[in-house]
BAROZA-188237 format. One line per field, with one value per atom (N, C-alpha, C): residue number from 1; atom name; x, y, z. Coordinates in nm, 4 decimals, padded with zeros to 6 digits. Layout:
roba	NUM:...
roti	CA:...
c1	X:...
c2	Y:...
c3	Z:...
***
This chain:
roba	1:1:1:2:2:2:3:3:3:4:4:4:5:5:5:6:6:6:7:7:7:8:8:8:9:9:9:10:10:10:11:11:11:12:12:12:13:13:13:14:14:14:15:15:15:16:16:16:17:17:17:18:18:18:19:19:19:20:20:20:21:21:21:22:22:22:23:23:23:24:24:24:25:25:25:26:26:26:27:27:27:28:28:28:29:29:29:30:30:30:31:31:31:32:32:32:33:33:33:34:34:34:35:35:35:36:36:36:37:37:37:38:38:38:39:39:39:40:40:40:41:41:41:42:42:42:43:43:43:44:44:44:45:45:45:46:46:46:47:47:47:48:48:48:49:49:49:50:50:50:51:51:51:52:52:52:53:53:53:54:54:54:55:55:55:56:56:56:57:57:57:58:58:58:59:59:59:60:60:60:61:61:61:62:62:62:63:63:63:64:64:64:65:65:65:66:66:66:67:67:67:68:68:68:69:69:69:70:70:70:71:71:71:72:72:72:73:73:73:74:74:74:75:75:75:76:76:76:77:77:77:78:78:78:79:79:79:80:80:80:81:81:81
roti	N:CA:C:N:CA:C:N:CA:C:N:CA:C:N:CA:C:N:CA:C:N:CA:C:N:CA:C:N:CA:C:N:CA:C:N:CA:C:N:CA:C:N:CA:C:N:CA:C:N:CA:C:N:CA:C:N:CA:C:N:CA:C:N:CA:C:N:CA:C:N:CA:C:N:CA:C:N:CA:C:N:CA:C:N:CA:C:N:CA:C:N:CA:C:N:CA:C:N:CA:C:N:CA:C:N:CA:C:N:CA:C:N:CA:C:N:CA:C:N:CA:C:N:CA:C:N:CA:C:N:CA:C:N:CA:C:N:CA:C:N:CA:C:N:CA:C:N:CA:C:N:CA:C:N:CA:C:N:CA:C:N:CA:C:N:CA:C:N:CA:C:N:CA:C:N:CA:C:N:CA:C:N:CA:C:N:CA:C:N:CA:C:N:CA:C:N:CA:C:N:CA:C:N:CA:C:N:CA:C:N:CA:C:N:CA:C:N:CA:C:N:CA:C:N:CA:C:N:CA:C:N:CA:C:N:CA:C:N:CA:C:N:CA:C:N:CA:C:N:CA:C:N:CA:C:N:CA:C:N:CA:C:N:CA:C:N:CA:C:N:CA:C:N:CA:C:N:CA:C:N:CA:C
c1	-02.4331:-02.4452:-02.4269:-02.4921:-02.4960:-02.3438:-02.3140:-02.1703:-02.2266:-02.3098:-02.3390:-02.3013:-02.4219:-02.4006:-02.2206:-02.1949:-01.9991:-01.9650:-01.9738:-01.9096:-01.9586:-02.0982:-02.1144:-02.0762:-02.0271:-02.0167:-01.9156:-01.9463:-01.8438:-01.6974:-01.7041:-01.5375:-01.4926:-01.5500:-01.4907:-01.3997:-01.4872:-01.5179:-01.3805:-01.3231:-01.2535:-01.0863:-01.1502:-00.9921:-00.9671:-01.0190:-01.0017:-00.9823:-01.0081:-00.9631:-00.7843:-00.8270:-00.6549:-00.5403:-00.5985:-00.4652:-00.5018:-00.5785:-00.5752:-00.4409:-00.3546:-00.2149:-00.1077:-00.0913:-00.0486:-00.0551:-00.1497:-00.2166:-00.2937:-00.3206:-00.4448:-00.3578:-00.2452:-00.2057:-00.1984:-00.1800:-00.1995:-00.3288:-00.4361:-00.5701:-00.6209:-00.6735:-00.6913:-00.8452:-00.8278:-00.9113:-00.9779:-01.0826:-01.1468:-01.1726:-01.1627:-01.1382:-01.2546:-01.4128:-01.4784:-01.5199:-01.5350:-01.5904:-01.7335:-01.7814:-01.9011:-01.9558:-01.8871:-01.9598:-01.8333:-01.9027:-01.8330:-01.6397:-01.6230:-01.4920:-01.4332:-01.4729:-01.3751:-01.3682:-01.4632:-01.4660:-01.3457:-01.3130:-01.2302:-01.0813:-01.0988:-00.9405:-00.9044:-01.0236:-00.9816:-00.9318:-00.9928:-00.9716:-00.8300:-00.8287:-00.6711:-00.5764:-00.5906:-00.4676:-00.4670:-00.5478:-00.4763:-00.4455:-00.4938:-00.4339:-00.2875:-00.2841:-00.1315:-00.0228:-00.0743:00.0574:00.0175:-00.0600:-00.1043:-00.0166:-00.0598:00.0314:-00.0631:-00.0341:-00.1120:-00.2213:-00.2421:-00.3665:-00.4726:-00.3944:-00.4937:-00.5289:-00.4484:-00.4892:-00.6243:-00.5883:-00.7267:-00.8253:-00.8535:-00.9384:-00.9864:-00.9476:-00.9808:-01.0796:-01.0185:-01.0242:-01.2075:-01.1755:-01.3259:-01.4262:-01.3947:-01.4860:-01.5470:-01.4080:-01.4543:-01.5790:-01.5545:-01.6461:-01.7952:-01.8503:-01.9518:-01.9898:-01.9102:-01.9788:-01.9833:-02.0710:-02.1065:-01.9521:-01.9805:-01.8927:-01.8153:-01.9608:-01.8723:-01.8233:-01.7812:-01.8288:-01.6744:-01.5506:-01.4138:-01.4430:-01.4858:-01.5484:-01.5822:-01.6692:-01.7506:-01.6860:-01.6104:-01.5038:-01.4113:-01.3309:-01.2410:-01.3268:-01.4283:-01.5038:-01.4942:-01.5296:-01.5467:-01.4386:-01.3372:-01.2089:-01.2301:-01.1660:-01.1188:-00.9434:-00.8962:-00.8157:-00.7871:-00.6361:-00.5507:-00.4703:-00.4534:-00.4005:-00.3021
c2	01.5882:01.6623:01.5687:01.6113:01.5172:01.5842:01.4855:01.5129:01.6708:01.6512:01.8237:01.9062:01.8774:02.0519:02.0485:01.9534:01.9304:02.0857:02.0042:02.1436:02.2192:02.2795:02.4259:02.4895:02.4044:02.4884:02.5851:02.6973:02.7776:02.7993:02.6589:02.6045:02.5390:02.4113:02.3801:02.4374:02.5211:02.6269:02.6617:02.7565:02.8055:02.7762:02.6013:02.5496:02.4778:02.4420:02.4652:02.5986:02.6759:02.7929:02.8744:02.8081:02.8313:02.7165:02.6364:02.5493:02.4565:02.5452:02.5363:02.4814:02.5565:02.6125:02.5502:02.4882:02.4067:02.2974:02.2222:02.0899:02.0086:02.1291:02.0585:02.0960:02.1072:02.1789:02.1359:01.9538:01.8780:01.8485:01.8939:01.8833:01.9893:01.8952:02.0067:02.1149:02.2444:02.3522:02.3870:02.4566:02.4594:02.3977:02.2722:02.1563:02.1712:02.1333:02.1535:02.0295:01.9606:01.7745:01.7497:01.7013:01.6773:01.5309:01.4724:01.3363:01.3525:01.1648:01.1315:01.1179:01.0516:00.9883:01.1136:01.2216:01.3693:01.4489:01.4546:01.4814:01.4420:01.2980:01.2096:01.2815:01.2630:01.3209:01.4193:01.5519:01.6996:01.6602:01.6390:01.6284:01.5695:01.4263:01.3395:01.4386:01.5116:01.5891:01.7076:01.7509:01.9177:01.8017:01.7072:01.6389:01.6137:01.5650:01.4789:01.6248:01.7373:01.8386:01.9772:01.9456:02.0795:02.0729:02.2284:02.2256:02.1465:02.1860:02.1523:02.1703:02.3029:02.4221:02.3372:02.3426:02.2572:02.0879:02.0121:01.9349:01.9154:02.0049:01.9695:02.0914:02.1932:02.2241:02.0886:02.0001:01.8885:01.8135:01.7839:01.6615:01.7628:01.8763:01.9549:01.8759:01.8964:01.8739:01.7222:01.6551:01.4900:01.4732:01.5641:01.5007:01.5341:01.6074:01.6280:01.5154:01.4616:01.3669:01.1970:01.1317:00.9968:00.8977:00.8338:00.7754:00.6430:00.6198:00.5402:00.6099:00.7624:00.7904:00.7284:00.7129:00.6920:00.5620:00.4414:00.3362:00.2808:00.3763:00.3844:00.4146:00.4987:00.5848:00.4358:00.3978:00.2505:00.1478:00.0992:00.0330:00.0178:00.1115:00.1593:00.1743:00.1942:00.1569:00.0152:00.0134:-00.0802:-00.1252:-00.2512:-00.2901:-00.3131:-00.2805:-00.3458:-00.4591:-00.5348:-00.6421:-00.6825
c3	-00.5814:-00.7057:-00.8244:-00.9544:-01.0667:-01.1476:-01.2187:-01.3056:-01.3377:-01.4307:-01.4958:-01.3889:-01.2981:-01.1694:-01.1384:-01.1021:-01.0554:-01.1807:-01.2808:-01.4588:-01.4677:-01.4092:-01.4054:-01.3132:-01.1863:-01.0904:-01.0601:-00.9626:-01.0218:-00.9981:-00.8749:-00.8101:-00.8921:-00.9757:-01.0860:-01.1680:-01.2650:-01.3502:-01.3321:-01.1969:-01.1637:-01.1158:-01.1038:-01.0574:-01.2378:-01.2867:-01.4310:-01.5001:-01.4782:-01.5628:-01.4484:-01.3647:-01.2959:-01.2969:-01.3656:-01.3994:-01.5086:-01.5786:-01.7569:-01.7998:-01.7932:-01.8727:-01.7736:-01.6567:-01.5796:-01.5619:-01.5755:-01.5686:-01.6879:-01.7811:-01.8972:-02.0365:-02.0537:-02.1667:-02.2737:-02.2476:-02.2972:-02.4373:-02.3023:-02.3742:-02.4673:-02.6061:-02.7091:-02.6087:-02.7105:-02.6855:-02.5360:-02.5206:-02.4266:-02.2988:-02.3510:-02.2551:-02.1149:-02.1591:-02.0467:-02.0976:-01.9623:-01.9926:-02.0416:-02.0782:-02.1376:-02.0622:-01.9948:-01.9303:-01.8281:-01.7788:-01.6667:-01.6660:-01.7862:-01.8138:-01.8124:-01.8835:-01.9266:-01.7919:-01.6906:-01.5950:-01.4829:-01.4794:-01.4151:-01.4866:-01.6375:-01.6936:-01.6311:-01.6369:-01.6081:-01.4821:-01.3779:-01.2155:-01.1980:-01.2377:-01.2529:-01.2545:-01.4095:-01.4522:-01.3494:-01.2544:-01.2132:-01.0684:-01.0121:-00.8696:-00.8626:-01.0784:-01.1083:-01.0892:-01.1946:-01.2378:-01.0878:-01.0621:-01.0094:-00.8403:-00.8236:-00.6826:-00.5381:-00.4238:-00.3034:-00.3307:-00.3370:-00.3801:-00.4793:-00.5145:-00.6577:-00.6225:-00.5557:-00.4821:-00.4105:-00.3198:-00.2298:-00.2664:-00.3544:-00.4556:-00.5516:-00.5733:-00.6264:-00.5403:-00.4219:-00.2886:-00.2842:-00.3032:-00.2016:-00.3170:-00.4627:-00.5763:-00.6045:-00.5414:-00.5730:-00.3998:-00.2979:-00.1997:-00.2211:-00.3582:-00.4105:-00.4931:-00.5543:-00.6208:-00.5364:-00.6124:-00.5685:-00.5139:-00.4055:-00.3737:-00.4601:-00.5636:-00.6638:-00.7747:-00.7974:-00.9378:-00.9448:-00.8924:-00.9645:-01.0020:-00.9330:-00.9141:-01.0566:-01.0596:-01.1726:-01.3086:-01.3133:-01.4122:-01.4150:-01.3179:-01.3741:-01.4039:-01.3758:-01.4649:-01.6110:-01.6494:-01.7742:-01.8956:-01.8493:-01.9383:-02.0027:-02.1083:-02.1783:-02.1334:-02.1480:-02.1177:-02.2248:-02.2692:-02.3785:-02.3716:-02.4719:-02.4706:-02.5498
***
């Protein structure tokens, strides 16, 4: 699946709107990712705060996407110095 289909889908959708207020509270508004990097945040944060449940509701979502996408996602950071 492409990043987009992953954010419409409706397991996403759903393990984000169940640990909105648990895991994302942090994050201003609505909080639906728009690319790859925001995608990686949302997921991170409900694996980091979230329970089991929400765990491997995660684990199911990352085995849809590309085997490099984290790969790909640490790439892409900038390093501070």
């Amino acid at each position: 699946m492409t990043t987009q289909e992953v954010i419409q889908s409706r397991e996403f959708q759903s393990v984000v709107d169940d640990y909105r207020e648990i895991c994302l509270w942090f994050m201003n508004g609505e909080r639906t990712p728009a690319n790859d990097i925001q995608l990686e945040q949302v997921l991170s944060a409900i694996e980091r705060s979230g329970d089991l449940a929400a765990f491997k509701r995660v684990g199911r979502i990352r085995k849809w996407l590309s085997p490099n996408f984290k790969a790909a996602y640490s790439n892409s950071l900038q390093v501070r110095e």
